[in-house]
Each structure stands twice: as structure tokens, then as C-alpha cells.
FIROBA-531241 format. One line per 8 residues: number of its first residue (from 1); their letters; for each residue x, y, z of C-alpha. Coordinates in pm, 1 decimal. Each point is the difference from the previous one (the first is absolute). Last residue first. Layout:
BEGIN
NUM) a) X Y Z | ... .
***
This chain:
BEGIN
461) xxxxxxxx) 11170.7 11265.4 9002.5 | 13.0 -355.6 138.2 | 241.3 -1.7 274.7 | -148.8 279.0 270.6 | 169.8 55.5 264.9 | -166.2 32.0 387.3 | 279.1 126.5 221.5 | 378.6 61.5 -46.8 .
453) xxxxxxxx) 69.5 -290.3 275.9 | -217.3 -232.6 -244.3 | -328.4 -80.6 -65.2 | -66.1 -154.6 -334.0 | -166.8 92.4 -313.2 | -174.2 -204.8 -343.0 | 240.8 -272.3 -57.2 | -90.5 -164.1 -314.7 .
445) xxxxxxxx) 74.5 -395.8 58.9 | 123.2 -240.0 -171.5 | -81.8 -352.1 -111.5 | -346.7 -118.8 188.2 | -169.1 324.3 -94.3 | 109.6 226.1 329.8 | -124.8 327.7 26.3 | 220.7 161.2 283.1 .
437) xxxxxxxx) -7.1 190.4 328.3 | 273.7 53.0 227.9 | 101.4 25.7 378.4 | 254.8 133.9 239.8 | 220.8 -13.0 -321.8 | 406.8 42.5 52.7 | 139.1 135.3 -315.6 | 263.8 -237.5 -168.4 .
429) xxxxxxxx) -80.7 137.3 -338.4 | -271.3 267.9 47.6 | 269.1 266.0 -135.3 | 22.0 -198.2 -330.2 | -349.3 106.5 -79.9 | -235.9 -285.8 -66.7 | -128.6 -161.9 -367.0 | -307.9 -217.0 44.2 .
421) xxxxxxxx) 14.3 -351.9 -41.7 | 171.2 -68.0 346.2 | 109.2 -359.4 43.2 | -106.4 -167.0 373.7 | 243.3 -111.5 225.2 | -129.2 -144.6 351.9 | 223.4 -142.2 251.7 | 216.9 257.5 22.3 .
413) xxxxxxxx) -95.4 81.6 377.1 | -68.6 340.9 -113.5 | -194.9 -125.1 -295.9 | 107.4 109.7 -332.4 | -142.8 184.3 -274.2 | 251.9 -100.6 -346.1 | 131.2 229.8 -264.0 | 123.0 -155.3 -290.9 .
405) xxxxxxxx) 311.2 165.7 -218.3 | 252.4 -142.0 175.4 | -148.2 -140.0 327.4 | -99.4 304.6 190.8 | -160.0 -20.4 325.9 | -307.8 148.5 120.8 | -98.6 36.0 421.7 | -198.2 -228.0 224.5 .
397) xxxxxxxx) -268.4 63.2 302.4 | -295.0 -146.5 -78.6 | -251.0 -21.2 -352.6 | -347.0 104.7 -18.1 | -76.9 -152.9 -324.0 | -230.4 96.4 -287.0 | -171.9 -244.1 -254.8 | 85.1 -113.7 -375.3 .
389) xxxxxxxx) -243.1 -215.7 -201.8 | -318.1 -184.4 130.2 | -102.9 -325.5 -194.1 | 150.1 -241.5 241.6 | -246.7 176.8 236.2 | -30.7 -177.6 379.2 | 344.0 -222.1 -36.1 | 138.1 336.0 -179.3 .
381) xxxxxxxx) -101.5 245.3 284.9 | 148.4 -223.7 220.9 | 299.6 9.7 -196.9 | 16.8 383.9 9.9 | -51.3 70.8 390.4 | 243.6 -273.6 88.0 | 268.4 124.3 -197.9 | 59.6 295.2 309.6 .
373) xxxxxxxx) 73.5 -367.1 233.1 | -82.4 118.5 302.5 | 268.5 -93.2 300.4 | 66.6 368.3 133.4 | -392.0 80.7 -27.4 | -10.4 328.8 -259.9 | -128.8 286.6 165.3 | -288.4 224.8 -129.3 .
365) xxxxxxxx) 98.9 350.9 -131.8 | -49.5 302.6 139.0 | -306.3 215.1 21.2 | 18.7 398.8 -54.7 | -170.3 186.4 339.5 | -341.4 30.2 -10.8 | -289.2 -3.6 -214.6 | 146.5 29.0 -349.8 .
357) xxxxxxxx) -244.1 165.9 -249.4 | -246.9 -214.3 -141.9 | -83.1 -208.7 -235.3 | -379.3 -187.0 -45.8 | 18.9 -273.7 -284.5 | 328.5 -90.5 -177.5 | -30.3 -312.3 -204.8 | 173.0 -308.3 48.6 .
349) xxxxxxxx) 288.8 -269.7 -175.7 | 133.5 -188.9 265.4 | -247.5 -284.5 169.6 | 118.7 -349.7 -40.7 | -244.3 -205.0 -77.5 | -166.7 278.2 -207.5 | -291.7 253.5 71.8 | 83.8 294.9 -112.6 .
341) xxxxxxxx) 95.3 196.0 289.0 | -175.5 314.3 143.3 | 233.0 265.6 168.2 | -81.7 240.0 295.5 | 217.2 283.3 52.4 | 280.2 146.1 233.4 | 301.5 148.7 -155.1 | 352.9 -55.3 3.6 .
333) xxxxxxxx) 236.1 180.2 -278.3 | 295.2 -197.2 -63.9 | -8.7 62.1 -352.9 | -222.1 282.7 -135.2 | -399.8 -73.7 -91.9 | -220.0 109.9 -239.0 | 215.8 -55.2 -277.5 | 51.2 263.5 -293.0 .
325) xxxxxxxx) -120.9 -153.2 -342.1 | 234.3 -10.9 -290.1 | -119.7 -13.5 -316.1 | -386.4 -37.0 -111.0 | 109.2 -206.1 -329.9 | 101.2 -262.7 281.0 | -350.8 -61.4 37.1 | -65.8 -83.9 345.4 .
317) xxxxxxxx) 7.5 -256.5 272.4 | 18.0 36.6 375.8 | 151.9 -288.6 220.8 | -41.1 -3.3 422.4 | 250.0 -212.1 148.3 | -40.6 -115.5 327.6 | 195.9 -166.2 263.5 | 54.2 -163.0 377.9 .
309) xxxxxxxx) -385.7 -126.4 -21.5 | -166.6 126.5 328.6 | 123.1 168.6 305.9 | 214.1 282.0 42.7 | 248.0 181.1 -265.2 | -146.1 -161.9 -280.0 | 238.3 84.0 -320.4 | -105.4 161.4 -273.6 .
301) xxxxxxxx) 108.2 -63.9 -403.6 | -130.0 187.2 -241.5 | -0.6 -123.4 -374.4 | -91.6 214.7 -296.7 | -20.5 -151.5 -285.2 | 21.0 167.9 -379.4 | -210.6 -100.6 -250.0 | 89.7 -21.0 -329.4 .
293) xxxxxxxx) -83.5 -385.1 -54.6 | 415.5 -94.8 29.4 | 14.4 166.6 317.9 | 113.3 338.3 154.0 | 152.4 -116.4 356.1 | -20.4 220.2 311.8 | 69.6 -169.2 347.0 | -25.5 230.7 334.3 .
285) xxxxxxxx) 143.5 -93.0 342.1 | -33.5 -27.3 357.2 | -325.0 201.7 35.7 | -41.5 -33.6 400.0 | -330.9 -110.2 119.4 | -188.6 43.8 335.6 | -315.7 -234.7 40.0 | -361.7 -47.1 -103.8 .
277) xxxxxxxx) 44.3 -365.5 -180.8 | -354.7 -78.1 -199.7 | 13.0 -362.7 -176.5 | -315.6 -83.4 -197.0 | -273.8 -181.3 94.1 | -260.5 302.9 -8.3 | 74.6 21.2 -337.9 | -170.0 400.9 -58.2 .
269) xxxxxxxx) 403.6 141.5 31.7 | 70.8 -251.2 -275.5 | -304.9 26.5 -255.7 | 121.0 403.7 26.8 | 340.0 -51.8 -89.9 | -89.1 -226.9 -327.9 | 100.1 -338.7 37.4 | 281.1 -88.7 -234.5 .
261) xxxxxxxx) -20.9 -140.1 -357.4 | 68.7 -347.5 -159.3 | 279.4 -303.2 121.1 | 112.0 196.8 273.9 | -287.8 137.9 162.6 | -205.7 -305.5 -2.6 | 229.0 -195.2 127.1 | -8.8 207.9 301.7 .
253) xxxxxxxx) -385.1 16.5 -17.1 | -30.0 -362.2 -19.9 | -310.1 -31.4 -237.9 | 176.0 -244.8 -206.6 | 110.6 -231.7 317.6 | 164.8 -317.5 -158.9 | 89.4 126.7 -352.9 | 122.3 308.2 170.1 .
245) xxxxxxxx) 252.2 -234.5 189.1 | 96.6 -147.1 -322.6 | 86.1 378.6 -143.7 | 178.0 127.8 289.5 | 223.5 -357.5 35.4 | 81.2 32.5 -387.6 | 39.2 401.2 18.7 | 324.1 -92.4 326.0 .
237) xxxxxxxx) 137.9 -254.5 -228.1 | 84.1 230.1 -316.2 | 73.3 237.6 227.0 | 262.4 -253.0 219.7 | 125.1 -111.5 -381.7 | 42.1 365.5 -133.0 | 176.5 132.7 284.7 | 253.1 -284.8 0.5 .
229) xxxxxxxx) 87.2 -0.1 -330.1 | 16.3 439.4 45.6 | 284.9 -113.5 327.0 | 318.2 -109.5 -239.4 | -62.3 365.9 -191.7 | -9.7 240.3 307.0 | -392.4 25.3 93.0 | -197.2 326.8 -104.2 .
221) xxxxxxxx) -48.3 -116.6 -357.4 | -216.3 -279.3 130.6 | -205.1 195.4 142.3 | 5.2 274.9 -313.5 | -103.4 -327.7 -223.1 | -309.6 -85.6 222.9 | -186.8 308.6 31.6 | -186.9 -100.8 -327.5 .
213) xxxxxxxx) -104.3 -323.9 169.3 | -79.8 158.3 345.9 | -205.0 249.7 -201.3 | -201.6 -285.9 -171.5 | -41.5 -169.2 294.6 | -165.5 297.4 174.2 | -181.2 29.9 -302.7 | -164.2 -354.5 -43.4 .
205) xxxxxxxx) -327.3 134.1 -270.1 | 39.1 -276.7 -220.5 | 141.2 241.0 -237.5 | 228.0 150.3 219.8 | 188.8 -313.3 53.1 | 51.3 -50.9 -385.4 | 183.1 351.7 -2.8 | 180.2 -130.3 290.8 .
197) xxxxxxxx) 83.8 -290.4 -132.9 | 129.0 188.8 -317.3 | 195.8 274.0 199.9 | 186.6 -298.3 216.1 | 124.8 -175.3 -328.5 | 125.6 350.7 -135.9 | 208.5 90.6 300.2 | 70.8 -312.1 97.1 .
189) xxxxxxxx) 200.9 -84.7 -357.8 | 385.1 -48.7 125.1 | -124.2 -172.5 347.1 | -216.0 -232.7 -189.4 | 259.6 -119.6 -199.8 | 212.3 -96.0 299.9 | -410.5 -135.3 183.8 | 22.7 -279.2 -176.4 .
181) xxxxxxxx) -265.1 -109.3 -252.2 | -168.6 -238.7 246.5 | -17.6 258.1 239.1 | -133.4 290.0 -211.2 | -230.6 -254.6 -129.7 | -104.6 -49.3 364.1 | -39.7 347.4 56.5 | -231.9 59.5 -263.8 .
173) xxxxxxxx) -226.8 -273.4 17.0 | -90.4 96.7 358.4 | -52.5 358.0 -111.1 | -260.9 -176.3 -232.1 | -141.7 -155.0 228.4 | -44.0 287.2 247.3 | -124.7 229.8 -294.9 | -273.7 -211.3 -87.0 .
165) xxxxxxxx) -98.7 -88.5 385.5 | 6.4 407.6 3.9 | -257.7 48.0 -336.5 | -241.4 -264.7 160.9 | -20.1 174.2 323.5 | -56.1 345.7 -202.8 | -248.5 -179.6 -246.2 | -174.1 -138.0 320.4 .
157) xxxxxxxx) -9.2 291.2 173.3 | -150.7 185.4 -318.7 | -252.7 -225.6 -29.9 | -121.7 32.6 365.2 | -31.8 378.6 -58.7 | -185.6 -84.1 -289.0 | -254.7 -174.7 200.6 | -28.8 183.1 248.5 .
149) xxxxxxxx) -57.0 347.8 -237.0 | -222.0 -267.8 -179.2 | -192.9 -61.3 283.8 | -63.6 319.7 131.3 | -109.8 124.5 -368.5 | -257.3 -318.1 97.5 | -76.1 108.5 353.1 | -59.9 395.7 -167.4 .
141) xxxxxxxx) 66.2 250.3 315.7 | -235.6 290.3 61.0 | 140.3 338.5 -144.7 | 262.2 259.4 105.0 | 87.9 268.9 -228.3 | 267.2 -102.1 -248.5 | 366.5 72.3 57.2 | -22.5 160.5 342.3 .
133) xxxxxxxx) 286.1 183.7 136.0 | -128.7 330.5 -223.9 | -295.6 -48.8 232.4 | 248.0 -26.3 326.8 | 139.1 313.7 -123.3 | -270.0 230.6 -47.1 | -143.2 -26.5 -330.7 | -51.1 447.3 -132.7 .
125) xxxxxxxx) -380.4 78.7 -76.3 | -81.9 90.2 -381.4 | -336.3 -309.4 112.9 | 202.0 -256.0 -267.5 | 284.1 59.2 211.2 | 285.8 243.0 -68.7 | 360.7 -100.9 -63.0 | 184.9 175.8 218.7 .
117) xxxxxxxx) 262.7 280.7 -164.6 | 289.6 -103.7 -104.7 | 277.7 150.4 180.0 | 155.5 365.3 -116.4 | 245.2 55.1 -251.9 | 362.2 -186.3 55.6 | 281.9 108.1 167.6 | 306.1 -151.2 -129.2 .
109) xxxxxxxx) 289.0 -206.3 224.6 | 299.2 1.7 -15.3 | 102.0 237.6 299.2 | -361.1 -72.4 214.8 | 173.9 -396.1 -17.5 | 357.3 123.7 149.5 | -163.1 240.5 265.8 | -234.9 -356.2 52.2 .
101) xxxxxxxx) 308.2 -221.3 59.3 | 140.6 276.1 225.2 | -232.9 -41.4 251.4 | -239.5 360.1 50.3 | 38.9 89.5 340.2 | -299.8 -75.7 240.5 | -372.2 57.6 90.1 | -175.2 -267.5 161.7 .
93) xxxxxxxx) -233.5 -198.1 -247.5 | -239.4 -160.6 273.8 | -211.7 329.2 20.1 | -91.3 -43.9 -405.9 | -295.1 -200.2 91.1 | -199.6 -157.9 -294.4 | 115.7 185.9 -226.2 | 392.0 -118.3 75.7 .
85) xxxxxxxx) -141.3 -341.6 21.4 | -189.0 -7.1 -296.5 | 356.4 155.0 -198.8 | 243.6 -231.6 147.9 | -206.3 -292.7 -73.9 | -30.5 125.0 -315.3 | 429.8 22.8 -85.0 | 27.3 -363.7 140.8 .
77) xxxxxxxx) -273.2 -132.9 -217.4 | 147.9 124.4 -288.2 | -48.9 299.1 -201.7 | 43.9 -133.4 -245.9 | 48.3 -318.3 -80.1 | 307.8 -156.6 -26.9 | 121.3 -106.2 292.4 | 356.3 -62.7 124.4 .
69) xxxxxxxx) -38.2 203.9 301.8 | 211.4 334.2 68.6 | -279.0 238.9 -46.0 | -108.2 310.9 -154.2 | -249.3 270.8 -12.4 | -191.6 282.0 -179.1 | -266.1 142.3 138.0 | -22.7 357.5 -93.0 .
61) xxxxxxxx) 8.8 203.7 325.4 | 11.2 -310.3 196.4 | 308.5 -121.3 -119.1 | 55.4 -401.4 57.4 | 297.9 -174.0 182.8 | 33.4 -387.3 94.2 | 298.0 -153.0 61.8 | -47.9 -406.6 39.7 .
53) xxxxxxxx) 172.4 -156.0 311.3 | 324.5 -177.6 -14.7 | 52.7 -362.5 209.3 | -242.7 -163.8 -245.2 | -368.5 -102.0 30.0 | -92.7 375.1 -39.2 | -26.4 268.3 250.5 | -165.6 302.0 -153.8 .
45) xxxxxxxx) 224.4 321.0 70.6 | -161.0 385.8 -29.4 | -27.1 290.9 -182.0 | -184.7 299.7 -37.6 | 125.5 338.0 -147.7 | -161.3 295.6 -69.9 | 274.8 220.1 120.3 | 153.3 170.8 236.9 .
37) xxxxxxxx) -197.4 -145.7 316.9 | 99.1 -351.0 -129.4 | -193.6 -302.4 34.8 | 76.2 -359.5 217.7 | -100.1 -335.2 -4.7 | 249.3 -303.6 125.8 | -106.1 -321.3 180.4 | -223.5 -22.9 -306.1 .
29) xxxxxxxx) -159.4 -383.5 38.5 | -84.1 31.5 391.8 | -187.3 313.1 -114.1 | -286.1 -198.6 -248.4 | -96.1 132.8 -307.9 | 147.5 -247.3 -197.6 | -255.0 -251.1 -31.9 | -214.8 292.5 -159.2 .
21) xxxxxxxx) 312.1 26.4 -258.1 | -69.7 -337.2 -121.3 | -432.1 57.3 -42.7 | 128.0 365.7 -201.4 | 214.5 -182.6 -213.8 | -195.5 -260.8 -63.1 | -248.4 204.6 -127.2 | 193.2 228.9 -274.6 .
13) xxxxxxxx) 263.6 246.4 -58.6 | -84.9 168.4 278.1 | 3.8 320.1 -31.1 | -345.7 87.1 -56.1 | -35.5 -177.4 318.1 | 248.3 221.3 213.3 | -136.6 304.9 -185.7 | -355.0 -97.7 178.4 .
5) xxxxx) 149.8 -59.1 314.7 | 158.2 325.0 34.8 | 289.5 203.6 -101.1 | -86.6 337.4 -87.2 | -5.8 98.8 -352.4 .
***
């Protein structure tokens, strides 16, 4: 059967479905659609709220389809977006070479019979789409079912606000029995201990706490063994300030994304009071950690060739069960896009919005004053956010050192060491850097790449 709006909602797998994918249907979100001449083959890429887009791919000789979000209906959103758009113009879908990712999902996969067929209307006429999109036809609104729905949704608010001052206290209570306890038995049972607030932290609906709980042991694990004290006391200290500056502002949105849930992508292009920087970027570096929830992050990391906040990191989660996921991006590459940041005090993480191509010749990066402190960037960031982790630094001229087994960035004018957690190649020892980038936590830093007299080298991979 052809594909048309009428297959599209017969296979939807319900309503909200159909009303999620509308929101889709919009160019800015796919910056990639494309078909094949050879076969019946359309596909496309559906930016999320990480740095990798969604792959998208249906058949339209018998439907079938597939995509790279976490989801589980199906077909999701993604997958019908693709579809309404493809019927509603196909021109848009330029022809091109089949990727290899769908050569490798047309191998495994098995062709199924034909698509449902619409489900007819009490007349034996096919819904069009926007009918199927409707869950009950339209009717005069009820003031007192308008009330309730109000007055429910007020509940709810309350339970949820409720739920979190639960979960702060009790997360409160936690740390200072780990404290009064010592923290030398703490350190042999963090794993479990951190699990079970967690677990309790889920319950009163504090995820993002919950996470940075659970995330806490591999931290820790991270640092040599006379640095995981430390670690665990400027944590420990750095959720206390977090969690009594949420008591002050609760609808902070900041706070608000790190003691619950993050704003959705959409809410944050529609905040009119959130940060837009339209400049040149260079991807600097790329971060992939599977955590202790089994999902795997994906962390970006851009650097503002022009004006604006100096850095950005864009992260992507997804099911680790989903394996490895090709980035969308190569190191070094420079591109020119517009990013939205959440808002925060101190602006990194963002979201990519328009990309495109390089418009001119590649960008290079800013200067660093002669008397500039690179440290300066960090604490600042700490007097403004205690609760804020690890940031990246644009750090001057300087070269590494060995010191028996350490390896150490330092200044050109030695008066800056810093100890490398990341292991380097022996050939960099000694290696004069024109310039380098690194995540610095307050301990170490991970050098991400440099400029040297070899050109551009990556540090990270």
C-alpha cells in the first residue's frame, strides 16, 4: 500500500504519538533527509538535545523502519515525522547513496507483510491525519472538569515539591552520618552506601541527585588513593551548598535541573531569556563514560572561536544496551552554528540549534593576555557556582614534564604546574605547546589537544 496519511495513522501506535511527531515536522529539526534512487529507501537525522542526531530510516514499499532513539514505542515519533513529511513533500529528500548503517540494518532485517490498513470511520471513509491526531472530537469545555484538571494539576505540584524537600533532608541526614561515622569506612563501602541514597533519591523524585550520588564512587575512583578523601569531602560540600541554595530559590531553573529533571529541548529554544551565542566553534574534544544506571554519556566539548562564552559541552544520553554510537562530529573540526545554553550562572552545558557548514577560512584560536592567570577562569566559576564540577581551560604557551611516573602541564615561564590525569604519549614529553586545552576539576586536569610545531594533536582519544 502506498504510503499516505492514512497508513501513517494506522501506524501510530497511538495519539500521543501522532500529536509528538507533529512537533517534529519541522526542517530546522532534520538538518539531514535524503532517499535513494535504487531503492525504497528514506532516511533522515532528527537533532536531539545531545551532540548526535537520531537515524531515522523507513521502507516505503512495506513500511518498515528503525531508529537510533531510546524509545519504545513503535514506531516512534522520530520514524512518523519522517513519514508525514516525506508525504507531504518528498522534493526535500535529495537523492543520495545509501549510508552504511542502513546497508547493515536492510542485512538483518525481515520484510514484513504489508501495513495495516486505516482504520475506517464510522461513515467506511479513511481519518485523515489531523482526525487520527484527535483523541476525542472536539466539544465545549466543562468549568468544573476544568477545575479539577487545575486542581489536580496543583496536587501533583505539591506532592512533587513535597517529595524533593523529603529527599533533600534526607540526603542531608545522609552525609552527615557519613561524616560523623568517618569517612575511612565510608571509603571501603561507597559503592553500596551511594546506591541506597540514590535509590531513596529516586523516590522523592531528585534524579539529577540521584545520578550524581550513584556516579559518586567512579569519581572518586578516578583520583590516586591520598586525593579520593579529598574528592569525597569537596562533593560532599559542593551537594550541601546546591541543596541549601535550592531551599532558597525552588523554582531556580538551574537548581532545578540538578536536583530533579532537565528542561526539555523544545521549553529551551521557546525561553526567550535564554542564552543564544551564533559564532564559529571548534569540537576540542569528546568524553564517553557508560554509567552505573546503564546509560552511557556522551560529552562534547566546543570551543568559541569568537565572541561569547569561551566553551560548550553538549551531552547526549542513551541506553548503553544500544552500543556504540558514531559521533556527529570529528575533532578539530570548526563549524558555524547557533547554540542555546541552559540557563546557569555560569553558562557551559548547551544545545546545538542551526549548524552550518564553515563560512570562510578555519578560525584560530583566541590569545591568552601575557599576565592572565589560566586558574582564573575556574575559580571564578567556583565563587559564582560552588556546586559546578570540572570546566575547560585555554591554557598558554608551556610544554609536559615527567616527574617519575606523574606527568605534569607546565607553563612556559614555569610558573604554573598542573598534574595530568590522563595518560600522554612519551613523544609529547618536553614538546613545545603554542597552546592547549584541558578540563580541569580542581586536582588534575584531562588534557584534551594542543597546538604544537606538528599541528593541531589531539590528547584525549
Amino acid at each position: 500500500m502506498p504510503l499516505s496519511h492514512d497508513v501513517i495513522a494506522a501506524l501510530a501506535p497511538d495519539q500521543s504519538s501522532l500529536k509528538a511527531a507533529n512537533g517534529l515536522t519541522k526542517p530546522q529539526k532534520w538538518p539531514t533527509r535524503a532517499s535513494s534512487s535504487a531503492e525504497p529507501l528514506v532516511w533522515g537525522e532528527c537533532q536531539g538535545s545531545g551532540a548526535n542526531p537520531y537515524r531515522t530510516v523507513f521502507d516505503t514499499a512495506d513500511h518498515g523502519y528503525k531508529c537510533t532513539c531510546p524509545s519504545r514505542k513503535f514506531p516512534c515519533k522520530h520514524v512518523l515525522a519522517l513519514m508525514w513529511m516525506y508525504v507531504d513533500d518528498p522534493a526535500p529528500f535529495q537523492p543520495a547513496d545509501v549510508p552504511d548503517w542502513i546497508s547493515d540494518w536492510m542485512g538483518r532485517r525481515r520484510k514484513g507483510g504489508a501495513a495495516p490498513a486505516a482504520a475506517p470511520s464510522p461513515s467506511g471513509e479513511g481519518k485523515s491525519l489531523t482526525e487520527a491526531m484527535r483523541e476525542e472530537p472536539e466539544k465545549e469545555a466543562d468549568p468544573k472538569a476544568e477545575a479539577r484538571k487545575k486542581a489536580a494539576a496543583e496536587k501533583r505540584a505539591k506532592d512533587t515539591e513535597a517529595a524533593l524537600m523529603g529527599a533533600a533532608d534526607e540526603l542531608e541526614q545522609w552525609m552527615a552520618d557519613q561524616l560523623r561515622t568517618g569517612l575511612s569506612g565510608f571509603l571501603e563501602d561507597m559503592t553500596d552506601r551511594c546506591r541506597s541514597i540514590a535509590a531513596r533519591l529516586v523516590d522523592g523524585k531528585a534524579q539529577a541527585l540521584a545520578s550524581r550520588l550513584d556516579e559518586l564512587p567512579a569519581l572518586a575512583m578516578t583520583a590516586t588513593g591520598e586525593e579520593r578523601l579529598e574528592v569525597i569531602i569537596r562533593e560532599f560540600g559542593k551537594i550541601q551548598i546546591l541543596v541549601s541554595a535550592w531551599r532558597q530559590s525552588p523554582e531556580d531553573p538551574e537548581f532545578r535541573r540538578r536536583i530533579a529533571t532537565s528542561e526539555t529541548r523544545d521549553s529551551l529554544f521557546e525561553n526567550p531569556d535564554a542564552l543564544k551565542v551564533a559564532s564559529t566553534w571548534e569540537v576540542i574534544g569528546e568524553d564517553i563514560t557508560t554509567r552505573r544506571d546503564g546509560m552511557v554519556s556522551q560529552a562534547t566539548w566546543l570551543m568559541n572561536l569568537a565572541k561569547g562564552p569561551r566553551f560548550a559541552v553538549l551531552l547526549d544520553f542513551f541506553p548503553a544496551s544500544l552500543g556504540k554510537r558514531t559521533s556527529a562530529f570529528a575533532s578539530g573540526e570548526q563549524f558555524d552554528a547557533e547554540l542555546v545554553f541552559y540557563p546557569a550562572r555560569v553558562p557551559l552545558r548547551a544545545v546545538l540549534g542551526e549548524r552550518k557548514p564553515l563560512d570562510g577560512d578555519p578560525g584560530s584560536w583566541p590569545a591568552i593576555n601575557a599576565g592572565d592567570d589560566p586558574l582564573d577562569p575556574f575559580l571564578k566559576a567556583q565563587d559564582d557556582a560552588p556546586w559546578s564540577g570540572a570546566m575547560p581551560l585555554l591554557l598558554p604557551e608551556g610544554r609536559f614534564v615527567q616527574d617519575g611516573k606523574s606527568v605534569w602541564w607546565q607553563s612556559l615561564d614555569e610558573r604554573l604546574s598542573l598534574p595530568v590525569r590522563n595518560s600522554l604519549s612519551r613523544t609529547m614529553t618536553g614538546l613545545h605547546l603554542h597552546g592547549s586545552v584541558g578540563v580541569w576539576d580542581g586536582l588534575r586536569v584531562t588534557m584534551l589537544c594542543a597546538q604544537t610545531d606538528w599541528g593541531r594533536v589531539q590528547l584525549n582519544d
